[in-house]
C-alpha positions in Angstrom: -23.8 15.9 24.5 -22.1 14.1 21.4 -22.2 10.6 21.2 -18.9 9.0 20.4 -18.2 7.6 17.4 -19.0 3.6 16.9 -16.8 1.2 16.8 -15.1 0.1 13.5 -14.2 -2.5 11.3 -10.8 -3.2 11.6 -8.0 -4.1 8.6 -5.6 -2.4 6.8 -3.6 -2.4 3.3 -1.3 -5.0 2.2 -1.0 -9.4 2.4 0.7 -11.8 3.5 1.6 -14.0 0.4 3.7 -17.1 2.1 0.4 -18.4 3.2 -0.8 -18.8 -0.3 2.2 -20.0 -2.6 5.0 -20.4 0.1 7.4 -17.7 -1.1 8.0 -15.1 1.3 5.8 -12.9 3.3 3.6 -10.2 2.2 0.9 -8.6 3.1 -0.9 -4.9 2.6 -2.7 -4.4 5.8 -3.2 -2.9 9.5 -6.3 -2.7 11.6 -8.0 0.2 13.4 -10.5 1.2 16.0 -11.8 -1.7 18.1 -12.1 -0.4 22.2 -12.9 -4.0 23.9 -10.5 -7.2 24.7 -13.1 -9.0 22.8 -12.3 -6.9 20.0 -9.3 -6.7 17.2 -7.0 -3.7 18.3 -4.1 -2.1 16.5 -1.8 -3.1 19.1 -3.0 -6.8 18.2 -2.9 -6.9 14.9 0.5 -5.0 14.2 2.0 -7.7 16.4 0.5 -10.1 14.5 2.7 -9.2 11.5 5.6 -10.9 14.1 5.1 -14.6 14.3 5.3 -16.3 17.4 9.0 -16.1 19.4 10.0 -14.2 16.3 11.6 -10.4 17.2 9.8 -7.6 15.1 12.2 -5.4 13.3 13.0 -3.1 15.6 13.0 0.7 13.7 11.4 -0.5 10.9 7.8 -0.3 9.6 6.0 -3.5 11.2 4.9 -4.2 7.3 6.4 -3.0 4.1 9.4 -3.1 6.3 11.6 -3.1 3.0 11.9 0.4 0.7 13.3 3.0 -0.7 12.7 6.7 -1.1 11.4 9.0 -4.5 10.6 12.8 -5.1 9.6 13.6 -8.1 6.0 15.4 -9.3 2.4 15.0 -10.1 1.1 17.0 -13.7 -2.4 17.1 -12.9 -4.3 17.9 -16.8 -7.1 19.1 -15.3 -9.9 16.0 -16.0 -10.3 14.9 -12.3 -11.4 18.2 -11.6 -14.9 16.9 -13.1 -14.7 14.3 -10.3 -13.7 16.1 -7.3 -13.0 19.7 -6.2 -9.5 19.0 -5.1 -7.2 21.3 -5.9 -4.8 18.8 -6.8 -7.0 17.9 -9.4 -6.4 21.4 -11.1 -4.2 21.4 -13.8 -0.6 22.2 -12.9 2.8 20.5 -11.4 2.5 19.5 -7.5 5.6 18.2 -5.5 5.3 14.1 -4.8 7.0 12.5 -2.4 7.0 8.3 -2.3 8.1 4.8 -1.3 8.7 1.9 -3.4 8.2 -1.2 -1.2 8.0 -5.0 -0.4 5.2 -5.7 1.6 7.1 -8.2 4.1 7.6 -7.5 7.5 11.1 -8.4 7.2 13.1 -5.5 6.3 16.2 -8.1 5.1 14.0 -10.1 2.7 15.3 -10.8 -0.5 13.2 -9.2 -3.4 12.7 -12.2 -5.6 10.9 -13.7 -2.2 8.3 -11.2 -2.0 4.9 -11.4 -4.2 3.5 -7.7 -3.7 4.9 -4.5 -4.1 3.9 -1.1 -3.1 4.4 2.4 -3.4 2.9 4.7 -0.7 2.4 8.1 -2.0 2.4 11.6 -0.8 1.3 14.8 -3.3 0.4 18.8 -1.4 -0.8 21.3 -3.0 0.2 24.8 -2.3 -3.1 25.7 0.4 -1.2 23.1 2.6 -3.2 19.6 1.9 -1.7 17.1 1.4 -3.4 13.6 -0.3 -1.7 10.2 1.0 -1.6 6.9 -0.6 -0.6 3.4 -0.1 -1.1 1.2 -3.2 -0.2 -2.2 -3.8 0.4 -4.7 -7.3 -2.3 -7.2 -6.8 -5.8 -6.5 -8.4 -7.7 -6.7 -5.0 -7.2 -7.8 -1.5 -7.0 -11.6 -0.4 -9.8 -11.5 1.9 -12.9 -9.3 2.7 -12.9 -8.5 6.3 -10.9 -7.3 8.9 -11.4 -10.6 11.1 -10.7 -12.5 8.2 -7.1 -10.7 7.9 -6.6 -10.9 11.6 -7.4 -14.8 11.3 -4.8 -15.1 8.0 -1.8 -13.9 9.7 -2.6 -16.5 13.2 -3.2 -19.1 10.6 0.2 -18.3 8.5 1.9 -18.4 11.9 0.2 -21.2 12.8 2.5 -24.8 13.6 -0.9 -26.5 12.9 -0.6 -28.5 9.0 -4.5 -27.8 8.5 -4.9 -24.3 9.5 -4.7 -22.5 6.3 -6.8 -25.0 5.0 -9.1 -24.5 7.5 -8.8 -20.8 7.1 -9.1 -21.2 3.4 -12.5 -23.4 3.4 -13.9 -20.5 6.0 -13.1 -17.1 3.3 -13.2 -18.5 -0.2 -12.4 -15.4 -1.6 -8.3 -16.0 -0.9 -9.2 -18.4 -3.7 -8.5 -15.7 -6.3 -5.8 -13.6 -4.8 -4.3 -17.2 -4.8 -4.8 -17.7 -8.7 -3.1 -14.0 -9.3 -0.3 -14.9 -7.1 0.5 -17.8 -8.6 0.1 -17.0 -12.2 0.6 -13.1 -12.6 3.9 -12.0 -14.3 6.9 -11.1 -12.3 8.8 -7.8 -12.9 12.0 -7.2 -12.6 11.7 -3.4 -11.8 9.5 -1.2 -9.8 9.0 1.0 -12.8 7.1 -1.8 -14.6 4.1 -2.4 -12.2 0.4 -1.0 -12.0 -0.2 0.0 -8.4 -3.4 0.1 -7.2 -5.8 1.6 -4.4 -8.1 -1.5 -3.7 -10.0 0.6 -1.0 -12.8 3.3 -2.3 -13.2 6.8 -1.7 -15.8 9.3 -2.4 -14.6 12.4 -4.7 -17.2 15.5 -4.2 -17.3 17.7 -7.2 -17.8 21.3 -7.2 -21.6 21.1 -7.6 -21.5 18.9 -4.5 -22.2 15.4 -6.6 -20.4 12.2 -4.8 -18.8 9.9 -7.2 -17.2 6.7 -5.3 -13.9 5.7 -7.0 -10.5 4.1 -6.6 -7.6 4.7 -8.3 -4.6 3.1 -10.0 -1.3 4.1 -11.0 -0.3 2.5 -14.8 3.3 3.0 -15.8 4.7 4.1 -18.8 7.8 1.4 -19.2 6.8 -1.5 -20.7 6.5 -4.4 -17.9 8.9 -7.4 -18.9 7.7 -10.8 -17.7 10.9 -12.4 -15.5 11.0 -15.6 -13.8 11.3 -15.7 -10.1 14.2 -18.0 -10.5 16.1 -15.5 -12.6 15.1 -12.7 -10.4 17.0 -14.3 -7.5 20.1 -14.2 -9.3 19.9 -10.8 -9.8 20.6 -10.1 -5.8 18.8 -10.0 -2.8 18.2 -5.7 -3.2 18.0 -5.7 -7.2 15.0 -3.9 -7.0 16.5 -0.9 -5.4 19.2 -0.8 -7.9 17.4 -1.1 -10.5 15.0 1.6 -10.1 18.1 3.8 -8.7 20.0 3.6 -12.0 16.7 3.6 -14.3 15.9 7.1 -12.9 19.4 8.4 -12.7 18.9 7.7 -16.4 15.5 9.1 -17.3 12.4 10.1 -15.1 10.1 7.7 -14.8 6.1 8.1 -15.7 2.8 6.9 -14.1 -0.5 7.8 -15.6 -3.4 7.9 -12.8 -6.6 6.7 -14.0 -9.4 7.1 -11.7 -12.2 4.2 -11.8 -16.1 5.4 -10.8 -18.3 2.9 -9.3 -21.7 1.9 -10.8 -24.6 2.3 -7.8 -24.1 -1.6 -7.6 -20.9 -1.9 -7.2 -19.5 -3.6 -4.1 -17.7 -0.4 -2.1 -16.5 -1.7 1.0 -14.9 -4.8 0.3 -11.8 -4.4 -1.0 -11.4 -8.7 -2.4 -13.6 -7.6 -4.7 -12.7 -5.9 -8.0 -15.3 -3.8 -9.8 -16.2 -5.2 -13.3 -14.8 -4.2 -16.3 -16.4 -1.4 -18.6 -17.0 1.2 -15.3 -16.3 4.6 -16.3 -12.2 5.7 -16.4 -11.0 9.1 -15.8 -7.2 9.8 -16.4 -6.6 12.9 -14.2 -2.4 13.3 -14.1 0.8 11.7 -14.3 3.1 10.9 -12.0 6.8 11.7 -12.8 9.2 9.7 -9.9 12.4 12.2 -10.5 14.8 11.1 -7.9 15.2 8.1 -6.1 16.8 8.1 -2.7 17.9 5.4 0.3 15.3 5.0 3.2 17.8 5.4 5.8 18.2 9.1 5.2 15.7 10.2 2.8 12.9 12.0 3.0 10.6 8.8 3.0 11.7 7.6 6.3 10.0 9.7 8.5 6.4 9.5 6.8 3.2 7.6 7.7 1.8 7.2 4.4 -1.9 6.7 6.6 -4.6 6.8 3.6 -7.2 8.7 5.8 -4.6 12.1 5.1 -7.0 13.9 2.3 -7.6 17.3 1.1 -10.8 19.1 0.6 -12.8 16.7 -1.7 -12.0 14.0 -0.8 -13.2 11.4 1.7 -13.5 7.7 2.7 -16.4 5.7 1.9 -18.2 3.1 3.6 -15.1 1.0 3.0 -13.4 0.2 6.8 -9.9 -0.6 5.5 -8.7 3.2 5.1 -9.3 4.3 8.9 -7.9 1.2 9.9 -5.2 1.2 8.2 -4.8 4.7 9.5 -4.9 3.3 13.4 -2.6 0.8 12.7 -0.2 3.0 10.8 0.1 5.3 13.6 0.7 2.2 15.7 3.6 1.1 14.0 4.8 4.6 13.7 4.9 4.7 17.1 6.8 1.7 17.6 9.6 2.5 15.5 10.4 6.1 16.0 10.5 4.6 20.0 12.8 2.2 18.7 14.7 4.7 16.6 18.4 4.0 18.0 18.2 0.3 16.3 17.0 2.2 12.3 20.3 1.6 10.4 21.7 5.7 9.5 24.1 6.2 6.9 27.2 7.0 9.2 29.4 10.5 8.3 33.0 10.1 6.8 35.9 10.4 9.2 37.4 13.3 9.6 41.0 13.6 8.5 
């Protein structure tokens, strides 16, 4: 008789910024897998994103709340096929489908008030596969475990003065994430950042070698530094504006370079970035062709859960992807229950 699966670590993708330079929430992560009441659960940690006596945005995504829809496609040239048998790794043109985002759980936040961005990602390949993404600005994650997440968002929510200080001397690795968020360049467009994996995955190449990677998005447009200030006086949705006129003007261009880890490399931590010098593989491009509101694009309806992967590829010994994938389908749940409160785009009268 099979034995069932053990339990896992629990986490997810995305941060919760407030806690670290007081400026709006974000955070890039979910949770996963845990079966006992001693244990972190989806349910738990999605409601977490909610303080205390708060409502949670009915509809909406729990996190990453704020976004907007792009199609577009991915030009694969044919070098990641040395990595990984995927067939989107082949050279050709496959259909992409995506979501810029904010990752706040407050789907009304202004944009300058938000530290991380995102862009979840959706590319299929004729067979049927499809690879998902969720990628995010920062460089790595602001702390290393799942408790440690789970313990950031009580302590954020916390009325307690010392808590994230306590919090703070307990993970010293938010340290860093802290010295990026406060001295890393603001953008004023989406089309201007890096996104990033953070979480590894193992690409399987056609003689059957693993190579452990993650992945990052670099655009083409130039990234111009902007002050938060003067971002705020460009509205609370310039972001959405800006990237709807930019591409109405011109597609817009990501190149996806591929990073392999050295045997030593730390795999499942995602606070952790991998040194520099590591072997880089640029396997495609990314062209974002059409940008489209949430409300009624084709965006709305996806779970962009980062354990959706074609034929070579796999997660690693890294926990965040499956539970990211649990607590993705959580929220999903949640707001296609709650679907009569989503804001639609409501038909013209008729005469």
């Amino acid at each position: 008789m099979a034995q069932p699966p053990p339990a896992r670590s629990v986490f997810g993708s995305l941060v919760l910024i407030a806690v670290v330079i007081g400026c709006g929430a974000a955070a890039f992560a979910y949770t996963a897998g845990w079966f006992s009441p001693q244990r972190l659960t989806p349910t738990k940690l999605v409601a977490a994103f909610t303080p205390p006596n708060d409502k949670p945005p009915l509809g909406h995504r729990r996190n990453h709340a704020k976004g907007i829809c792009f199609t577009g496609v991915f030009e694969a040239n044919g070098a990641g096929s040395a990595l990984s048998h995927a067939q989107v790794f082949s050279r050709g043109q496959y259909p992409a489908l995506g979501r810029f985002n904010l990752a706040t759980a407050d789907p009304n936040a202004g944009d300058a008030t938000v530290r991380v961005r995102g862009m979840g990602l959706q590319i299929s390949t004729p067979g049927g596969q499809e690879w998902r993404s969720a990628m995010i600005t920062a460089p790595f994650f602001a702390v290393s475990t799942p408790r440690a997440f789970y313990e950031l968002l009580l302590a954020s929510a916390s009325k307690d003065p010392n808590a994230m200080k306590i919090f703070a001397a307990a993970h010293p690795e938010i340290a860093a994430f802290g010295a990026w968020a406060k001295t890393a360049p603001w953008t004023g467009s989406y089309a201007e950042e890096r996104y990033n994996s953070l979480n590894s995955f193992v690409f399987t190449d056609s003689s059957g070698a693993d190579h452990t990677v993650r992945w990052s998005l670099l655009p083409a447009a130039q990234p111009v530094p902007v002050s938060p200030d003067d971002l705020a006086k460009r509205g609370p949705n310039f972001l959405e504006h800006e990237i709807t006129e930019r591409v109405r003007g011109a597609p817009q261009r990501w190149t996806m370079v591929v990073t392999v880890a050295n045997p030593d490399d730390p795999t499942a931590d995602p606070s952790k970035a991998w040194p520099e010098g590591r072997r880089t593989v640029e396997v495609g491009t990314l062209v974002v062709q059409q940008i489209e509101p949430e409300r009624d694009g084709p965006c709305r309806d996806i779970n962009f859960d980062p354990t959706v992967l074609p034929s070579g590829i796999r997660t690693s010994d890294d926990p965040f992807p499956a539970a990211r994938s649990a607590a993705y389908a959580k929220s999903y749940d949640l707001r296609t229950a709650e679907i009569q409160y989503y804001p639609r785009t409501v038909p013209d009268a008729k005469p």
